[in-house]
C-alpha positions as CSV (number, residue, x, y, z in Angstrom):
1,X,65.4,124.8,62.8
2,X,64.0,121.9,61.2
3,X,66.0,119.6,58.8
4,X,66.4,120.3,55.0
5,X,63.2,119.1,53.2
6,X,62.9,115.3,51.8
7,X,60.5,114.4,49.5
8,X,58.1,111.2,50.4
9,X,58.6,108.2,49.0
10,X,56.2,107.5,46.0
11,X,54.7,110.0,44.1
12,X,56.4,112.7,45.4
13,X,59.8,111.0,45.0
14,X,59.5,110.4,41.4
15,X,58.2,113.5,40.4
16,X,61.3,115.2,41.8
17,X,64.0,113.1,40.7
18,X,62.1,112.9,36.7
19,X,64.4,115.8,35.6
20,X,64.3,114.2,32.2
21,X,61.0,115.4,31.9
22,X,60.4,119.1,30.4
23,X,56.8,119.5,31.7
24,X,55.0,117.6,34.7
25,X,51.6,117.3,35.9
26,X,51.2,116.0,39.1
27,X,47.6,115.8,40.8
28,X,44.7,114.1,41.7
29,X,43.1,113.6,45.4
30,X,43.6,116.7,48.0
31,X,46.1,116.7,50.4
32,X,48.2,114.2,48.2
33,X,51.3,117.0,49.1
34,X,50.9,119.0,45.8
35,X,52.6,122.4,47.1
36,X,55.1,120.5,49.1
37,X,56.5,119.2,45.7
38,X,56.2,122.6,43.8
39,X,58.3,123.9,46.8
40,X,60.7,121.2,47.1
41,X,61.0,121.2,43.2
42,X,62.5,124.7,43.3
43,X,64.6,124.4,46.9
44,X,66.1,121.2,44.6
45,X,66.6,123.6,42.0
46,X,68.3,126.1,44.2
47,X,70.4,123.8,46.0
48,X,72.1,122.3,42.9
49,X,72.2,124.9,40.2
50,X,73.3,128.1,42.5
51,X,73.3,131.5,40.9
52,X,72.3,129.9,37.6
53,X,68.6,128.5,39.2
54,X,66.1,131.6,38.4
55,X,62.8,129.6,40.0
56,X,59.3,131.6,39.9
57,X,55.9,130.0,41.5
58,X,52.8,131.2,40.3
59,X,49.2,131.1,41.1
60,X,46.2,133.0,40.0
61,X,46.3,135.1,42.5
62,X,48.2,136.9,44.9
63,X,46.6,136.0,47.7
64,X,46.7,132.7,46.5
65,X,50.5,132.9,46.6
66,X,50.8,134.2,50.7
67,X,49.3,131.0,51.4
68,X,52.9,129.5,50.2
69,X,54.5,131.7,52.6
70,X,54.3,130.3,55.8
71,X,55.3,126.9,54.2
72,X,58.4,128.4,52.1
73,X,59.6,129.7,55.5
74,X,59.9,126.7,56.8
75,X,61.4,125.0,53.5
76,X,63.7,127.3,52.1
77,X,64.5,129.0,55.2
78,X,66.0,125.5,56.9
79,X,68.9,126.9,53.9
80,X,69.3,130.2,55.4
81,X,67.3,132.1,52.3
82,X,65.6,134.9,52.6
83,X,62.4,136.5,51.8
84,X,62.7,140.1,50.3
85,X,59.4,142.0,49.5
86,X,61.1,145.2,48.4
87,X,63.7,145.7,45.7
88,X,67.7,147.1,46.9
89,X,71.2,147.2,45.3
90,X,71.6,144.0,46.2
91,X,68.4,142.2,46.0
92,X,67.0,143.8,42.6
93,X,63.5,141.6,42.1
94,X,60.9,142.1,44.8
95,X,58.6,139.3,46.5
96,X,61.3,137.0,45.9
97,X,63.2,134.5,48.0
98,X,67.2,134.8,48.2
99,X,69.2,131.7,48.8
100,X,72.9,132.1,50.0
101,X,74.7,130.7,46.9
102,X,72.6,133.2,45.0
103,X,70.1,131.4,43.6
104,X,66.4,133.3,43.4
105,X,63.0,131.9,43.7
106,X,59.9,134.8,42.6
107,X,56.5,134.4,44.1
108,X,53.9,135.9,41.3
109,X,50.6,135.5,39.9
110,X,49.1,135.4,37.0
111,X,44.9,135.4,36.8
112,X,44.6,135.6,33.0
113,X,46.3,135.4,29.5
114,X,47.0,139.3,29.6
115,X,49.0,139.5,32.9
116,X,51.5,137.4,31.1
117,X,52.9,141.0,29.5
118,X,54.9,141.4,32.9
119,X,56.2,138.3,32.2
120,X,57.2,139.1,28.4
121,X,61.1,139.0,28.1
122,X,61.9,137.6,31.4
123,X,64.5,134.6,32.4
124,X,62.9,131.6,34.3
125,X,64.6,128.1,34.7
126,X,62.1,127.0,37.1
127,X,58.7,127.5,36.4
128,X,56.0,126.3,39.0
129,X,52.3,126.3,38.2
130,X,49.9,125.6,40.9
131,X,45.9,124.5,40.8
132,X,45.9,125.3,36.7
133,X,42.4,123.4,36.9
134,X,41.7,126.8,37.9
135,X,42.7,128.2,34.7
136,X,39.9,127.7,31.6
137,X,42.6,127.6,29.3
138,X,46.4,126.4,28.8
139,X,46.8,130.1,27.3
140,X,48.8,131.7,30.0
141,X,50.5,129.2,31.0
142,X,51.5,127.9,27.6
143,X,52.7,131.4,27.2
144,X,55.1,131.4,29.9
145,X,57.1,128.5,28.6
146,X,58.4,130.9,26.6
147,X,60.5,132.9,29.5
148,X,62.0,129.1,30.0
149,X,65.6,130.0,29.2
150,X,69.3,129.6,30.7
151,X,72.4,131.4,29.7
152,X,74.0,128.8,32.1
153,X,73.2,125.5,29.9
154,X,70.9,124.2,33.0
155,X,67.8,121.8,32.6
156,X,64.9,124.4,32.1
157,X,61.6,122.3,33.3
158,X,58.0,123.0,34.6
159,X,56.4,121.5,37.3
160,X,52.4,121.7,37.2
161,X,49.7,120.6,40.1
162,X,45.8,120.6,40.4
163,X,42.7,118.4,41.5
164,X,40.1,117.3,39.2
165,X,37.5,119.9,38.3
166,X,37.4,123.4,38.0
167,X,36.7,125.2,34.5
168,X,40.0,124.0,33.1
169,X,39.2,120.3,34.0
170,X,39.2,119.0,30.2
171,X,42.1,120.9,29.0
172,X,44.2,119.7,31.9
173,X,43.1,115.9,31.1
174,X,43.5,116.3,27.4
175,X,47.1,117.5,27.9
176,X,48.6,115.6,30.6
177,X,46.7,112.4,31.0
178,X,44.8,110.9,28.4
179,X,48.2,111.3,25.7
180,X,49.7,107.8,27.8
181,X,49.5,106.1,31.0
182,X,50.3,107.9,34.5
183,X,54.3,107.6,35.1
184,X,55.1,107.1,31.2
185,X,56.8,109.8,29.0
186,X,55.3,111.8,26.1
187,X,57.0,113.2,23.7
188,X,55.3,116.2,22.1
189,X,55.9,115.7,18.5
190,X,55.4,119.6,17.5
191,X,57.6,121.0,20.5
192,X,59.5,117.8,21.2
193,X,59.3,118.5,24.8
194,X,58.6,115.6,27.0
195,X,55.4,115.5,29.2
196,X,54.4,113.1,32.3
197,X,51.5,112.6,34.6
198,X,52.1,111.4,37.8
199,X,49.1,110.6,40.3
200,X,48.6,112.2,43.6
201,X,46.8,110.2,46.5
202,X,45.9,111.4,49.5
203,X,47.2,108.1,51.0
204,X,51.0,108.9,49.3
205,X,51.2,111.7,52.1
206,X,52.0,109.8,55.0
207,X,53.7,112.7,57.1
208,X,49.7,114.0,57.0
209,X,48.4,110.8,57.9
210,X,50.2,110.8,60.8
211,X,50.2,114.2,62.2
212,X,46.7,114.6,60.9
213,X,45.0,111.0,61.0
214,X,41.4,112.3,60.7
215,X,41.7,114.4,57.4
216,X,40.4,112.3,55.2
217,X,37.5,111.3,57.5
218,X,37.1,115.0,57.1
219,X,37.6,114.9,52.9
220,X,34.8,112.4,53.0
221,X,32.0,113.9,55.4
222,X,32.9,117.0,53.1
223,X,31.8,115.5,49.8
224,X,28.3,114.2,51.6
225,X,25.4,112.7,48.8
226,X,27.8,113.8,46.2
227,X,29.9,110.4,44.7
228,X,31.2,112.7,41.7
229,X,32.8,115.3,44.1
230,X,33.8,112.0,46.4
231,X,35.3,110.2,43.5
232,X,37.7,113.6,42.4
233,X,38.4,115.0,45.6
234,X,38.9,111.7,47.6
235,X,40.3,109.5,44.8
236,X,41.5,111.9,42.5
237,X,39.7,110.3,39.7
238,X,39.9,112.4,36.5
239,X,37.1,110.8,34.7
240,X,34.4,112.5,36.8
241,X,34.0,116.5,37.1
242,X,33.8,117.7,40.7
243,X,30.9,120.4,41.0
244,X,29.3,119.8,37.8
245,X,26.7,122.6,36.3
246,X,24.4,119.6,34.5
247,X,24.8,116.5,37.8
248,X,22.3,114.4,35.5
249,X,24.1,114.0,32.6
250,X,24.9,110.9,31.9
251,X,25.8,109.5,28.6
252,X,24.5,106.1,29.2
253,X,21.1,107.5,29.0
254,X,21.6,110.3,27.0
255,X,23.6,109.7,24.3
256,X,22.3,107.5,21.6
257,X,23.5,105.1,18.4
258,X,22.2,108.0,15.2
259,X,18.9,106.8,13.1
260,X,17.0,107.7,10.7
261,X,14.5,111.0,12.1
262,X,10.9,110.3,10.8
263,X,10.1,112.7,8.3
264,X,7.1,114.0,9.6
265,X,8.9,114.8,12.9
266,X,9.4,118.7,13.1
267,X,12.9,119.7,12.9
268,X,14.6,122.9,13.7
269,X,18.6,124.5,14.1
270,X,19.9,126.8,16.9
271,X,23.5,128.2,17.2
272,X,26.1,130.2,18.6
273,X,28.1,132.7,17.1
274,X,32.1,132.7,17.6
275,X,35.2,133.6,15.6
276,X,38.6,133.8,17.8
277,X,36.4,131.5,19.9
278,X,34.6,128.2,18.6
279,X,31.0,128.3,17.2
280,X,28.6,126.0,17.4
281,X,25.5,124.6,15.4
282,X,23.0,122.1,16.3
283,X,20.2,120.4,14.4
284,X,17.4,118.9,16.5
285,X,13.9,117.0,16.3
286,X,11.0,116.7,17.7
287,X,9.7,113.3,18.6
288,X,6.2,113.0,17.3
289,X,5.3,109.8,18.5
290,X,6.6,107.7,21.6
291,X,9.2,105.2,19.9
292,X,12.2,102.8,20.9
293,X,15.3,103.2,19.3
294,X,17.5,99.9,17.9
295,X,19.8,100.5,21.0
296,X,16.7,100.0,23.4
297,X,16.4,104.2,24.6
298,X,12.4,105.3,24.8
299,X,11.8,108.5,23.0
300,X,9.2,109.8,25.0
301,X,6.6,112.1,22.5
302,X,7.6,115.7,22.7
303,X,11.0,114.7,23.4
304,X,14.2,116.2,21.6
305,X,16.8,114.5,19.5
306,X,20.4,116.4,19.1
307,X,21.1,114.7,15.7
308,X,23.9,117.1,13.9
309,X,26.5,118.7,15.5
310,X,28.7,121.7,13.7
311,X,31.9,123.0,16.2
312,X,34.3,125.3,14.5
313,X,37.4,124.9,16.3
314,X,41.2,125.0,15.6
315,X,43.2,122.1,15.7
316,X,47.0,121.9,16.2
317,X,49.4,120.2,13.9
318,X,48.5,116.3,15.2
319,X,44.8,117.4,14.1
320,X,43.7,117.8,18.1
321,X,41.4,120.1,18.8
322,X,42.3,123.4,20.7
323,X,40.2,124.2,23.7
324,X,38.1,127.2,24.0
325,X,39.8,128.4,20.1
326,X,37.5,129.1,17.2
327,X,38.5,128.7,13.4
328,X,37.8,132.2,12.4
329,X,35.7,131.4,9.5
330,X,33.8,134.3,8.3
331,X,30.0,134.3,8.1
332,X,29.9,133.6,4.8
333,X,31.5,130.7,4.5
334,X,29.6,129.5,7.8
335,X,26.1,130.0,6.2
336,X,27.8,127.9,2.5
337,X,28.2,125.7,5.1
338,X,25.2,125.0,7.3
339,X,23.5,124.8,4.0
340,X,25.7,121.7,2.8
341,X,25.4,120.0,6.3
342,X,21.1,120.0,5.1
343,X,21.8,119.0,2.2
344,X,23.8,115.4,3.0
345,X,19.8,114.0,4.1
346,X,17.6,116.2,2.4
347,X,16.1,117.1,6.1
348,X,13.6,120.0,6.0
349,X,14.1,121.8,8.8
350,X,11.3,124.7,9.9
351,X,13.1,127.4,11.8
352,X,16.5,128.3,13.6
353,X,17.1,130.1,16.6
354,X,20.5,132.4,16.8
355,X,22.7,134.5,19.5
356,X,21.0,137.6,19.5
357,X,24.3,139.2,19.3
358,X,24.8,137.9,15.7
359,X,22.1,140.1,14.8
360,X,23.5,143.4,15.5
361,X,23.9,145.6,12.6
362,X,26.6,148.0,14.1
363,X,28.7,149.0,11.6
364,X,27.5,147.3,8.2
365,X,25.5,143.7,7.7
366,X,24.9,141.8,10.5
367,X,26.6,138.1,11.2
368,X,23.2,136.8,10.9
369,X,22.5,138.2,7.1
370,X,26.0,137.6,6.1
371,X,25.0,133.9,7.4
372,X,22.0,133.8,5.0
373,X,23.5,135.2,2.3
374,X,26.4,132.7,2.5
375,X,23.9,130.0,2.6
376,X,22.2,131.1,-0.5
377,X,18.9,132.7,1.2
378,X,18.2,129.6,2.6
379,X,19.2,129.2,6.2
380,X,17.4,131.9,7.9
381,X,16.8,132.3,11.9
382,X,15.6,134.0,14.3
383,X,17.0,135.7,17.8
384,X,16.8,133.0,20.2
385,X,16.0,133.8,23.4
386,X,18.8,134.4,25.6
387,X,17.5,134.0,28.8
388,X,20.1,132.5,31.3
389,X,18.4,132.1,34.4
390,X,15.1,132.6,35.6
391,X,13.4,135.6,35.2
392,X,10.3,136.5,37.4
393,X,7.7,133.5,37.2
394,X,9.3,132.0,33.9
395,X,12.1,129.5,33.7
396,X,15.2,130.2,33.2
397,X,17.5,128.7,29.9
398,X,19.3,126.4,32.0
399,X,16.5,125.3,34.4
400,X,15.1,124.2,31.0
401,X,18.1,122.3,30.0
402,X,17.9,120.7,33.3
403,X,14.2,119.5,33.2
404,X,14.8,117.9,29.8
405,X,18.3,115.8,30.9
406,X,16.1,114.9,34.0
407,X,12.6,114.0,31.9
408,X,10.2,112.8,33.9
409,X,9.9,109.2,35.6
410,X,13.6,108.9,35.1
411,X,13.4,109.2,31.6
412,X,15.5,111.8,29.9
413,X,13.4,114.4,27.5
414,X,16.6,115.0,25.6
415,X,19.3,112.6,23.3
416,X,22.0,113.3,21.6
417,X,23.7,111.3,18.9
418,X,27.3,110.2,19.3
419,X,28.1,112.1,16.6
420,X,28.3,115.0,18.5
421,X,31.4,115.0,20.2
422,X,31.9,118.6,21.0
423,X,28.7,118.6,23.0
424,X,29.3,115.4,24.5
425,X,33.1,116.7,25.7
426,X,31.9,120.2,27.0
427,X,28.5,120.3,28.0
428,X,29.3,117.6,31.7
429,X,32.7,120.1,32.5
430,X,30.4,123.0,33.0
431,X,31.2,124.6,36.8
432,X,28.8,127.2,38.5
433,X,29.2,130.8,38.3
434,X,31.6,131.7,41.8
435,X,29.3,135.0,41.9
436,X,26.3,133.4,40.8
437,X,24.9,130.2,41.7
438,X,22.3,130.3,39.1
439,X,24.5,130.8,36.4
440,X,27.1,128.7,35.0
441,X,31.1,129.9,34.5
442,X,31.1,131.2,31.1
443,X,34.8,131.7,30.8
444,X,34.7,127.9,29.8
445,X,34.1,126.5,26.6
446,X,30.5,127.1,27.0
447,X,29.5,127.5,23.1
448,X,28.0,123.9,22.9
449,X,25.6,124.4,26.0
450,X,24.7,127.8,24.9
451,X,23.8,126.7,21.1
452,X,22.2,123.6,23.0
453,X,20.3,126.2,25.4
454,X,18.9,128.6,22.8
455,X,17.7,125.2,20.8
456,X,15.7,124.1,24.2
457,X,14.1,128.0,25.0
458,X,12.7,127.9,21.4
459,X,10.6,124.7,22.5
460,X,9.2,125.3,26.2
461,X,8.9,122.6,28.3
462,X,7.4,121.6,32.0
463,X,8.1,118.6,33.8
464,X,4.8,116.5,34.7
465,X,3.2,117.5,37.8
466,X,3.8,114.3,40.4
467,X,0.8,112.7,41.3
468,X,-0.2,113.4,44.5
469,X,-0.7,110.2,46.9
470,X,-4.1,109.3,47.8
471,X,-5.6,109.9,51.1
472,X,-4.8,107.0,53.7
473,X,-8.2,105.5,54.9
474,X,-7.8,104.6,58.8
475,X,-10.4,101.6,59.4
476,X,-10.9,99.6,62.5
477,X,-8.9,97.1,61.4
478,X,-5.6,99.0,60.3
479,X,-5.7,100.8,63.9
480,X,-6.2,97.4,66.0
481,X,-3.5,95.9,63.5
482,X,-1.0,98.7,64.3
483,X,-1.1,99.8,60.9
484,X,-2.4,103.5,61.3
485,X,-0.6,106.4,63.3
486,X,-2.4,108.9,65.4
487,X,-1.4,111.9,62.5
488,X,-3.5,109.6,60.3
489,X,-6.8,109.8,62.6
């Protein structure tokens, strides 16, 4: 039997002797010992608190979970607990581990906000989260905080782990790491519960180093000709999404100081509708003539310019924005307020594009009159088209999103303005589709890109043909001089 597990010195260490902390994130690089800790979190747990420690470890799914198993055998059972998968007298909860001074330790999963109803009115002390990047929003897991509860007056904590990307990269980094510096308490000042961040390096696991010295030779060749992949997966760098939708975004050449749009340049408005979740409107223009901006970017002609942003989302009591939740305005009130947005620079804009969804008329008015009666009859649109991916011979919505972030000669057919930060947050941690390549993961906050897409289909562009390369002319004198191959005779 091997000896009772010890966490490693460094990272793992701290984060299991920081029981003054309510909630902590660890993460970063892979194979920086993330389930080890969630493990040896709860065997601490059990070892201490006895009959009073009521652990759970979730992940998103079940078979997710079973991959814990073979390590939990080895970790808890060096204590003599035991694993029961069916309920009896004396073991009443099933898939759960036993420890001999009675404490418990359930294996569960939870894939979505409304699995956490078998959760609902359960006792947990111990609650262990694992890969929540996985998760596009804090929902369920903010909702099982609330099961955190001991009738024995024990320290009721949770321990969370991921790895940069995945849909629920921004939430994650919003929450746990951009509030203070890694290894620092925060103290939430609605909840009062104290939050941490501590790093996770693949060089802090040095019992993998050893018995495995060529993994991260391995990590590396794995993240070939992709340096944002590299950066998250190898240094567990959070300001860089792993498996990005749009891999040509770049704000330094796409995002721009605002200036004043030339009045004869067309302008237009597209959205996307939302209540419980966020909508979003954007105002763009069309560059008429090639032009360089005070901050130095070339605006080729034909180009786009984002230049308004509107993003209805909820914000908490500190005025933070809530991921992926809308503000439930009703269409009225949104159309009042497109209409004020136009008026602040006396724009005249010439069309809008909308969801197509706001324009069904099942059951009363649509969302798109109510819109333009709110507005006063003034902002009017039509269905944009919703075309996701490509579709016989013509380009799909995103393929044309893509050509304009990409331009042509390395200059990018679409800016934004600073101003819009929802955009600029959302639109760079977009992941691909798991069942569809082609498609991005719309369970994220995917309302910006979609207003931004509809916008882009309403003004069809193609990316300049490349030149092709004139014909090499093979003269005496190049094949006596070495310079011509015999494919070139």
């Amino acid at each position: 039997m091997i000896s009772q597990w010890q966490p490693q010195p460094g990272a793992q260490e701290a984060a299991l002797n920081a029981d003054f902390v309510s909630e902590l994130f660890f993460g970063g690089s892979r194979g920086g010992g993330k389930s080890d800790l969630q493990l040896g979190y709860q065997l601490d747990g059990a070892m201490r608190h006895g009959v009073a420690h009521r652990g759970v470890m979730f992940r998103k799914t079940y078979t997710e979970i079973e991959e814990l198993q073979s390590r939990a055998s080895e970790i808890f059972g060096c204590v003599g607990a035991f694993y029961a998968r069916a309920a009896s007298s004396s073991r009443p909860f099933t898939n759960c581990w036993y420890f001999p001074n009675g404490a418990t330790v359930k294996m569960r999963y939870i894939e979505s906000e409304d699995d956490y109803g078998r959760y609902h009115g359960q006792q947990f002390t111990s609650i262990s989260l694992d890969e929540v990047t996985e998760y596009s929003t804090p929902a369920p897991l903010l909702k099982l905080m609330s099961t955190l509860r001991s009738a024995n007056g024990i320290p009721c904590t949770v321990r969370l782990t991921g790895n940069p990307g995945g849909r629920g990269h921004h939430w994650v980094k919003q929450r746990y790491i951009d509030n203070c510096p890694p290894m620092t308490p925060y103290t939430d000042p609605e909840s009062g519960f104290v939050r941490m961040f501590i790093p996770s390096k693949t060089s802090d696991n040095a019992i993998l180093s050893e018995r495995d010295p060529d993994y991260i030779n391995r990590l590396i060749a794995s993240t070939y000709n992709n340096e944002a992949l590299r950066r998250a997966w190898v240094d567990g760098d959070w300001n860089v999404v792993a498996g990005a939708f749009f891999d040509s975004w770049n704000p330094r050449k796409h995002v721009i100081r605002p200036f004043r749009i030339p009045d004869h340049w067309l302008k237009f408005r597209g959205g996307d509708w939302g209540s419980a979740r966020p909508f979003a409107f954007y105002w763009c223009a069309v560059v008429g003539d090639e032009m360089v901006t005070d901050c130095g970017a070339l605006l080729p002609r034909g180009s786009i310019v984002v230049y308004r942003e509107w993003y209805g989302i909820a914000r908490d009591n500190q005025g933070r924005h809530v991921p992926n939740h809308g503000v439930r305005m009703v269409a009225e009130k949104v159309g009042a307020g497109l209409w004020d947005r136009e008026k602040i620079d006396g724009y005249q804009v010439s069309y809008g594009v909308l969801d197509p969804s706001a324009f069904s008329e099942d059951g009363g008015e649509s969302i798109h009159e109510r819109i333009w009666l709110g507005s006063g009859s003034r902002c009017q649109f039509r269905p944009a088209d919703n075309a996701r991916t490509r579709r016989g011979g013509s380009m799909g919505g995103w393929d044309v999103v893509r050509s304009r972030l990409e331009g042509d000669d390395g200059i990018p057919s679409l800016r934004v303005f600073d101003t819009c930060e929802h955009l600029i947050r959302t639109l760079p941690m977009m992941q691909y589709d798991r069942d569809n390549t082609e498609d991005l993961d719309s369970d994220a906050e995917d309302h910006a890109v979609d207003a931004l897409r509809y916008c882009l289909m309403s003004r069809p562009y193609i990316k300049k043909p490349k030149k092709p390369e004139p014909p090499k002319i093979v003269t005496f004198d190049s094949v006596m001089k070495g310079g011509a191959k015999k494919r070139d005779w």
